[in-house]
C-alpha positions as CSV (number, residue, x, y, z in Angstrom):
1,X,3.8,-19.6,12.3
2,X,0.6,-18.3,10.6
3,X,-1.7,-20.4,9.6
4,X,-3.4,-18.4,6.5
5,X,-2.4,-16.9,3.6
6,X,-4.8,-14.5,1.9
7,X,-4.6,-13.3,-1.6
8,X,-6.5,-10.7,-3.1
9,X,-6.5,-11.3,-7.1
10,X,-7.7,-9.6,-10.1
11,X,-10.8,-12.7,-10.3
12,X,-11.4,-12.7,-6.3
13,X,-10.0,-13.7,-2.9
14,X,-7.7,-17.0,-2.7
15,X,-6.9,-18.5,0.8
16,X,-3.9,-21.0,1.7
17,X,-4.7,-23.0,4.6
18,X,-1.7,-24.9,6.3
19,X,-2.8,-28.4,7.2
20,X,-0.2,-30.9,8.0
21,X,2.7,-28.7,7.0
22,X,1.3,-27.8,3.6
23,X,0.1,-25.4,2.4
24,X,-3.4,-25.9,0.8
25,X,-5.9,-23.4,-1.3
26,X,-9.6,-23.0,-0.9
27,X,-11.9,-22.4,-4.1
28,X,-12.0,-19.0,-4.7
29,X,-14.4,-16.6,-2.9
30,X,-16.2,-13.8,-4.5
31,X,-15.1,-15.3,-7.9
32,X,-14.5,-13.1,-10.9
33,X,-14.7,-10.0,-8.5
34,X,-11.4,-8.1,-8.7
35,X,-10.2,-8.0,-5.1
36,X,-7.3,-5.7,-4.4
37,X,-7.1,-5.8,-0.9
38,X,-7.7,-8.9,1.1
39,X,-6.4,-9.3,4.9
40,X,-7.6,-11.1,8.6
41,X,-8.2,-8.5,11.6
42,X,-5.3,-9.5,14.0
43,X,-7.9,-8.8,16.9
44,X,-11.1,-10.8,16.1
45,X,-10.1,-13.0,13.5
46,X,-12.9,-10.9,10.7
47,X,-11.4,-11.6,7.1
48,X,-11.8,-8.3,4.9
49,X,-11.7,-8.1,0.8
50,X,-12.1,-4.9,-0.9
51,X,-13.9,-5.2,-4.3
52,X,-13.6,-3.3,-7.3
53,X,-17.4,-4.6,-8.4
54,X,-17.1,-3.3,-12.3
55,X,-21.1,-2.9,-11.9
56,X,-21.6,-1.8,-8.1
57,X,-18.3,0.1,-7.7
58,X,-15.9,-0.4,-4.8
59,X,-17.3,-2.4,-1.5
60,X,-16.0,-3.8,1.5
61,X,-16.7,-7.3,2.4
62,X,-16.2,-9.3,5.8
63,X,-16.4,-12.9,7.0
64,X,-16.6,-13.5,10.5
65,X,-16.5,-17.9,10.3
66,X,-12.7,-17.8,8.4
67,X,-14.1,-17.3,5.0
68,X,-17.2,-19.8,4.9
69,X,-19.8,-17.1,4.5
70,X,-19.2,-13.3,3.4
71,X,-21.6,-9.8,3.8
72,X,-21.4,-7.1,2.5
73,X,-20.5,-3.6,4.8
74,X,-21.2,-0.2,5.7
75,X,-20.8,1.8,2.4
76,X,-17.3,3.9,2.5
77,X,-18.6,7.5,0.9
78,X,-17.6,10.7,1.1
79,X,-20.0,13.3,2.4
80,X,-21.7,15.7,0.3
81,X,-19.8,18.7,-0.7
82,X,-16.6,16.4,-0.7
83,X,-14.2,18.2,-3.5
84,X,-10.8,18.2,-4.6
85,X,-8.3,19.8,-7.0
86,X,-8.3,17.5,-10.3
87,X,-4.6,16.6,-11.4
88,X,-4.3,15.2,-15.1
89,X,-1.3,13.1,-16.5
90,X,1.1,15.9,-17.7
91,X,1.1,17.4,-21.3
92,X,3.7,18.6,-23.5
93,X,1.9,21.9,-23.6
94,X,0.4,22.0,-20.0
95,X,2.6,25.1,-17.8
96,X,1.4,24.9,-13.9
97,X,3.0,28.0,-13.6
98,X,0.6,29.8,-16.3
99,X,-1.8,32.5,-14.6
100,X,-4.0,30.6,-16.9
101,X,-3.7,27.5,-15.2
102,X,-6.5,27.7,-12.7
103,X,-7.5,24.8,-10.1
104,X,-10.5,22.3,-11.5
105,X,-12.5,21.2,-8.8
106,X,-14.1,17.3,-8.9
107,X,-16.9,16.0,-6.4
108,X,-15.4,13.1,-4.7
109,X,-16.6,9.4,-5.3
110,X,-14.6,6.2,-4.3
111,X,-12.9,5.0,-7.3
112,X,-10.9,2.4,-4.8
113,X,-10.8,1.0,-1.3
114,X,-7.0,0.5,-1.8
115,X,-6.5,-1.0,1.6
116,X,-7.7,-1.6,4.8
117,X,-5.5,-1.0,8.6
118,X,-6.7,-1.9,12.0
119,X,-6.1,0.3,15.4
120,X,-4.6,-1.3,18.5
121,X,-5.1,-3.8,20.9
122,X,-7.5,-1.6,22.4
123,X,-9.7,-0.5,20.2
124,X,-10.9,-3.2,19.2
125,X,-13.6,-1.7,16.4
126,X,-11.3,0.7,15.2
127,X,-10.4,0.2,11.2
128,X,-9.0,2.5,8.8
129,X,-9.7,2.7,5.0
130,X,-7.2,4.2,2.3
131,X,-9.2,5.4,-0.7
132,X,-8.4,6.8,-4.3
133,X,-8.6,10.1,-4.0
134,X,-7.1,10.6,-1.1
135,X,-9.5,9.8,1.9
136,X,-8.2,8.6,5.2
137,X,-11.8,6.7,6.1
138,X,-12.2,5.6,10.1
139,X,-14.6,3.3,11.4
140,X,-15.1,2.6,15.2
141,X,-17.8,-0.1,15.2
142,X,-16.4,-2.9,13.5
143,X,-16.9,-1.5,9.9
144,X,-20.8,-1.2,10.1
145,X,-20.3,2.6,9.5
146,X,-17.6,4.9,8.5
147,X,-16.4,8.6,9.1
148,X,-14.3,11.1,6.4
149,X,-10.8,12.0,8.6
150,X,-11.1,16.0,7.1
151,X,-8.3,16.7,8.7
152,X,-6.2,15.3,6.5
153,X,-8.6,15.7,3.3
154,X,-8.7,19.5,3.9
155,X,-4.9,19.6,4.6
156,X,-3.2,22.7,3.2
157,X,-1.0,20.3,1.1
158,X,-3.8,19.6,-1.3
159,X,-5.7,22.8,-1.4
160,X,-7.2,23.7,2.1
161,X,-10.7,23.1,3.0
162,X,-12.9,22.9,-0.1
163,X,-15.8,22.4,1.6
164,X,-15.7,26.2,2.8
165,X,-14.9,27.4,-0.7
166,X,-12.4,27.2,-3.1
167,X,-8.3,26.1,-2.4
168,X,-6.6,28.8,-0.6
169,X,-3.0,26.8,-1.1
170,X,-1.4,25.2,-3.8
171,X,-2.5,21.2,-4.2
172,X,0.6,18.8,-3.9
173,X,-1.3,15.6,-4.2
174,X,-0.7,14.4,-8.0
175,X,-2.1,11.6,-9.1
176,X,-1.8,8.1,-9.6
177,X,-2.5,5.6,-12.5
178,X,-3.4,3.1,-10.2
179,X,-6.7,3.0,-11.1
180,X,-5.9,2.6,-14.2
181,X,-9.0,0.4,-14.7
182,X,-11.3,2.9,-14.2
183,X,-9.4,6.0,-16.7
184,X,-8.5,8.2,-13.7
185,X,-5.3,9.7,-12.6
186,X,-6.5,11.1,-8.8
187,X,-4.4,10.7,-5.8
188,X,-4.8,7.9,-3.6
189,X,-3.3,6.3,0.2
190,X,-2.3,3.3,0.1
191,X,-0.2,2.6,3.5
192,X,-1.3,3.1,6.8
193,X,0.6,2.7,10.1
194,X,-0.3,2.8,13.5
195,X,2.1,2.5,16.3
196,X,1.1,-0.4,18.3
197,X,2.7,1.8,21.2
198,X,0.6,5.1,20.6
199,X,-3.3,5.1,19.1
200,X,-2.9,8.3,18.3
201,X,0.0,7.9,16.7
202,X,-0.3,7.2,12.8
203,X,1.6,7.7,9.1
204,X,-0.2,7.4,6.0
205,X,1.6,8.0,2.9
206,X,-0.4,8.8,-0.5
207,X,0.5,8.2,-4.1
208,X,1.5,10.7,-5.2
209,X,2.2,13.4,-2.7
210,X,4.4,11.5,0.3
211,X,4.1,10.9,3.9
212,X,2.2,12.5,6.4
213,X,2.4,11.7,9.8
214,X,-0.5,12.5,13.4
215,X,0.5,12.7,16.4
216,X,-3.1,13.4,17.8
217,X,-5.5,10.6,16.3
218,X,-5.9,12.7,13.1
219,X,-6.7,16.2,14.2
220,X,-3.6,17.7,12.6
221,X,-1.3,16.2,10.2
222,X,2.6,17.1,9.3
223,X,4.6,16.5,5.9
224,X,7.5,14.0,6.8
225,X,9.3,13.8,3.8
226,X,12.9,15.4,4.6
227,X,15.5,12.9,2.9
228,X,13.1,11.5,-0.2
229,X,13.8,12.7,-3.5
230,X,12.3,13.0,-6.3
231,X,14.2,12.2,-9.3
232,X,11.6,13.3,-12.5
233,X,11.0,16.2,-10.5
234,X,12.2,20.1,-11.2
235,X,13.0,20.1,-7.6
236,X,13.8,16.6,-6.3
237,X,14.2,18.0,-2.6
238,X,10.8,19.2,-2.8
239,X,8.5,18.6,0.7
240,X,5.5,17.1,-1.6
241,X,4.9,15.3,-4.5
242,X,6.8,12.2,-3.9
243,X,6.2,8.7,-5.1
244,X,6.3,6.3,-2.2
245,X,4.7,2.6,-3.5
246,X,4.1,1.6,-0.2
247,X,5.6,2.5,3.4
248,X,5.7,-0.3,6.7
249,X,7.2,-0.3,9.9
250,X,8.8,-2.7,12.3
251,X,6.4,-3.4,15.5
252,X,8.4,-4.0,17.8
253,X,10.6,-0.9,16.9
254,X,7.9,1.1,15.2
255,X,10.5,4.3,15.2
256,X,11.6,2.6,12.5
257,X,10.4,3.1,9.1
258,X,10.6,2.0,5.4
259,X,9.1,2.7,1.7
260,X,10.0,1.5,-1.4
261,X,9.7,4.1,-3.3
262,X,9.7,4.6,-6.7
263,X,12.8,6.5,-7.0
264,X,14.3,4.0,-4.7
265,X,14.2,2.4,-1.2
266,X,14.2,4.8,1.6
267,X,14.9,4.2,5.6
268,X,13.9,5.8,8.5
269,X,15.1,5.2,12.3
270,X,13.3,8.3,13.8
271,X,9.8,8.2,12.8
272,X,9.7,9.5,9.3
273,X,11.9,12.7,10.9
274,X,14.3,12.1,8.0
275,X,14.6,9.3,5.3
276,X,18.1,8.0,4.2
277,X,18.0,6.6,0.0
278,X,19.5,2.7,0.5
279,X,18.8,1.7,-2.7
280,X,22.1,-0.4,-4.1
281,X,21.3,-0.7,-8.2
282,X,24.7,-2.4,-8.4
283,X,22.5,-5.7,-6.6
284,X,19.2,-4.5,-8.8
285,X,17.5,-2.9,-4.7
286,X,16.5,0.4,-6.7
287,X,13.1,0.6,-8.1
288,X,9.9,-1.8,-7.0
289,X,6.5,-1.7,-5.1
290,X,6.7,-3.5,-2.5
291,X,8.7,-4.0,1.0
292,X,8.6,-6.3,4.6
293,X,9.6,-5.5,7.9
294,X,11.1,-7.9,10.6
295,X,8.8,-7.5,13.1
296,X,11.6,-7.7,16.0
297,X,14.5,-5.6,14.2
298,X,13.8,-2.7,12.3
299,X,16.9,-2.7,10.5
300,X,16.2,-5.8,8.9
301,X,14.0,-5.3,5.6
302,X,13.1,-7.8,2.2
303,X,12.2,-6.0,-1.4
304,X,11.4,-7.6,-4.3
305,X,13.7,-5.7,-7.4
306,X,12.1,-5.1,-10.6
307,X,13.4,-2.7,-13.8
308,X,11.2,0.6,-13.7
309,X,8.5,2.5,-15.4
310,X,7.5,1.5,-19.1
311,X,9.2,-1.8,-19.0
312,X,8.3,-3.1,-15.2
313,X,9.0,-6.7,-15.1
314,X,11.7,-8.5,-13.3
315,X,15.4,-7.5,-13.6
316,X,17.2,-9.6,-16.4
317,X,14.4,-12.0,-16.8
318,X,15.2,-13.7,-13.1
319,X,12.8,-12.7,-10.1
320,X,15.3,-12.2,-6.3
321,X,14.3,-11.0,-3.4
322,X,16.6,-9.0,-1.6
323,X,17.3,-8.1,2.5
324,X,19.1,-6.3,4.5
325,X,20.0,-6.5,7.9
326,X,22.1,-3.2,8.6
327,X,19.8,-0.8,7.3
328,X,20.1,-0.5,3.9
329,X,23.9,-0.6,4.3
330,X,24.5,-3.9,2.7
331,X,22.0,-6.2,0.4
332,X,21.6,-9.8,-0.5
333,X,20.0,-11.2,-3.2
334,X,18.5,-14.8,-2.8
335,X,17.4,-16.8,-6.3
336,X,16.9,-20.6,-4.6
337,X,13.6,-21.5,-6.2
338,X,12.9,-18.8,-8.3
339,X,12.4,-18.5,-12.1
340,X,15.7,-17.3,-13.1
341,X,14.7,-17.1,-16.9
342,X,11.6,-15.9,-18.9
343,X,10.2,-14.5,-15.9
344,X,8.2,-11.1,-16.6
345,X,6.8,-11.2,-12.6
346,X,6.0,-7.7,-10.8
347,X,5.1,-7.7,-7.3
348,X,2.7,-4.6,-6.6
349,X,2.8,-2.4,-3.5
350,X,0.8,-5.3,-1.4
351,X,2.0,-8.2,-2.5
352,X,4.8,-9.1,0.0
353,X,4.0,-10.4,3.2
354,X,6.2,-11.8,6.3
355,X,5.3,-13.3,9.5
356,X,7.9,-14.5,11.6
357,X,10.4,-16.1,9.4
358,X,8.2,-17.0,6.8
359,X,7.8,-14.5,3.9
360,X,5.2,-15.2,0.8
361,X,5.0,-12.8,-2.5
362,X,2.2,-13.1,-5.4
363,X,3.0,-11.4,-8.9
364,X,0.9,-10.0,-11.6
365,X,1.4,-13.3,-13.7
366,X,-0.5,-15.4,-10.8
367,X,2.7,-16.8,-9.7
368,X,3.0,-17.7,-5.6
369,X,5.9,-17.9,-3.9
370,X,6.6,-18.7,0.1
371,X,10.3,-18.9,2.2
372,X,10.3,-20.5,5.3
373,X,13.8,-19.6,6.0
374,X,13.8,-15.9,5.7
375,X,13.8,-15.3,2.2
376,X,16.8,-17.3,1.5
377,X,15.3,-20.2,-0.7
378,X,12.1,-20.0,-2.2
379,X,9.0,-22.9,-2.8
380,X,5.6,-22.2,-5.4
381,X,2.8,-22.4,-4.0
382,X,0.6,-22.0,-7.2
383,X,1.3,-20.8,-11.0
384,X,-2.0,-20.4,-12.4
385,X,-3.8,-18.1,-9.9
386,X,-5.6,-14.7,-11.4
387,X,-3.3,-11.8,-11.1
388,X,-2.6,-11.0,-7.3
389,X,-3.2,-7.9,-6.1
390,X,-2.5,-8.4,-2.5
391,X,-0.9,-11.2,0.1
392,X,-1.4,-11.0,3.9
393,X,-0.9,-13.8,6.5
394,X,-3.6,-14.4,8.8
């Protein structure tokens, strides 16, 4: 069982130690700090945070002595002459198709370090960054210093290379209001998955445009999107321009693929090849952020429900977790120890963790929860916490 718990909250980074089978937190670090990624290098033992510093911008932060003492990193920036297609939130009077609708270009700048991923066994310096707008950032020595993948920024799905000139293909990447804070609406990756089998091997997926998936360490990068739909789309087939919240794989079967979505929860079992819809609204598994793998048996999945778009809070006042353990075929909801009234929870994208059988969840109301038995009752670990951003075991 892991012995750490770290959140990443809208007021800094909260850590749960276990001691004596109980679960205890630490004062907060980088206090009053939005952190909204916060997680423990399974390789060295480094803790990472990702602030949103309203005065110094977005920075990466690392503890190497478990959290006593922090320093701050290698800045994540893109290099000069970094541009992108500029996607605004859709207007009543706004046609794409117009001749007069031509690309707007922006100069890129970090708005968010959305999360942070780690390469194999070994390479032991290897971390990856996922930014808003869009950058896939790679670091090789620990974090001191980091590289642009512009593979994958200058893919034809978002325009071409735009550091040679202007886009020579039509931009898929829409945007995202998750940095709402900061009055954007820019694309952004927020999942990244390396196959502990294959280095090279590697999915992203990006908000909002959909999965991509490299085969060669990042030189080229495919769509892998067949399956998803699209539902508020013209053409919900489409091979771009989906909505996946967040997408995880099993580790120990890492053919095996899921993303909840925000048109619903979608399964793979051939490497993102093709995606199969499971959602089940008839048990409330149709719209949320985030979703957990079993790290042994890729059919076996937990989601946390919530009612969509304007109103996003939990279904009927009650907050469930759901699982499967057929692949989306069947789902079970599990209440034990939940608020099952007044409760206007949401769990975002990384805010559901699981290691071994122990799965924990924070909400946007600073709520804490933590099943020992596989999700099927449910203990608080703290109600008065900042809004949590992220939750990852250590």
């Amino acid at each position: 069982m892991s012995g750490m718990i770290m959140l990443g909250t809208r007021k800094g980074a909260v850590i749960f130690d276990r001691i004596n089978s109980r679960w205890r937190p630490r004062s907060i670090s980088h206090a009053g700090i939005p952190v909204c990624y916060a997680v423990r290098d399974p390789h060295n033992g480094t803790l990472w945070a990702s602030l949103d510093h309203g005065h110094w911008g977005p920075k990466l932060s690392r503890s190497r002595d478990r959290g006593a003492t922090w320093e701050d990193v290698g800045a994540v920036k893109y290099p000069e002459g970094a541009r992108y297609i500029v996607k605004y939130l859709p207007t009543p009077d706004f046609d794409p198709d117009s001749p007069s609708a031509q690309p707007e270009y922006a100069a890129a700048s970090v708005y968010k370090i959305w999360n942070i991923a780690f390469g194999n066994a070994d390479q032991p310096g290897r971390l990856y960054a996922g930014t808003i707008p869009g950058g896939l950032f790679v670091s090789d020595d620990g974090g001191d210093s980091w590289e642009l993948n512009r593979p994958l920024w200058n893919h034809e799905s978002r325009g071409g290379d735009l550091f040679a000139g202007d886009a020579r293909s039509e931009n898929r990447w829409h945007g995202t209001p998750a940095s709402i804070d900061y009055g954007v609406f820019e694309p952004g990756i927020h999942s990244i998955i390396v196959d502990p089998r294959d280095q090279d091997h590697i999915h992203v997926a990006v908000s909002t445009a959909g999965v991509l998936e490299t085969t060669d360490g990042g030189q080229t990068w495919v769509g892998r999107n067949r399956g998803m739909t699209n539902d508020y789309s013209p053409d919900p087939e489409s091979d771009w321009v989906h909505d996946p919240h967040f997408v995880t794989g099993c580790p120990g079967q890492p053919e095996h693929l899921w993303q909840q979505n925000h048109c619903g929860v979608f399964y793979s079992d051939d490497g993102a090849r093709n995606w199969k819809k499971v959602s089940m609204p008839e048990v409330g598994v149709h719209f949320g952020f985030p979703v957990a793998v079993d790290a042994n048996d890729g059919r076996t999945a937990w989601v946390v429900p919530a009612r969509a778009d304007s109103e996003r809070m939990a279904i009927e006042g009650g907050l469930c977790v759901a699982r499967t353990t057929d692949g989306g075929q069947s789902w079970q909801a599990f209440h034990d120890g939940l608020p099952q009234s007044n409760a206007y929870d949401i769990v975002l994208r990384h805010g559901l963790d699981i290691a071994g059988d122990c799965l924990c969840f924070g909400s946007t109301t600073g709520n804490v929860y933590l099943s020992e038995d596989r999700g099927e009752t449910w203990q608080c670990l703290g109600n008065n916490l900042p809004p949590v951003y992220s939750v990852r075991f250590g």
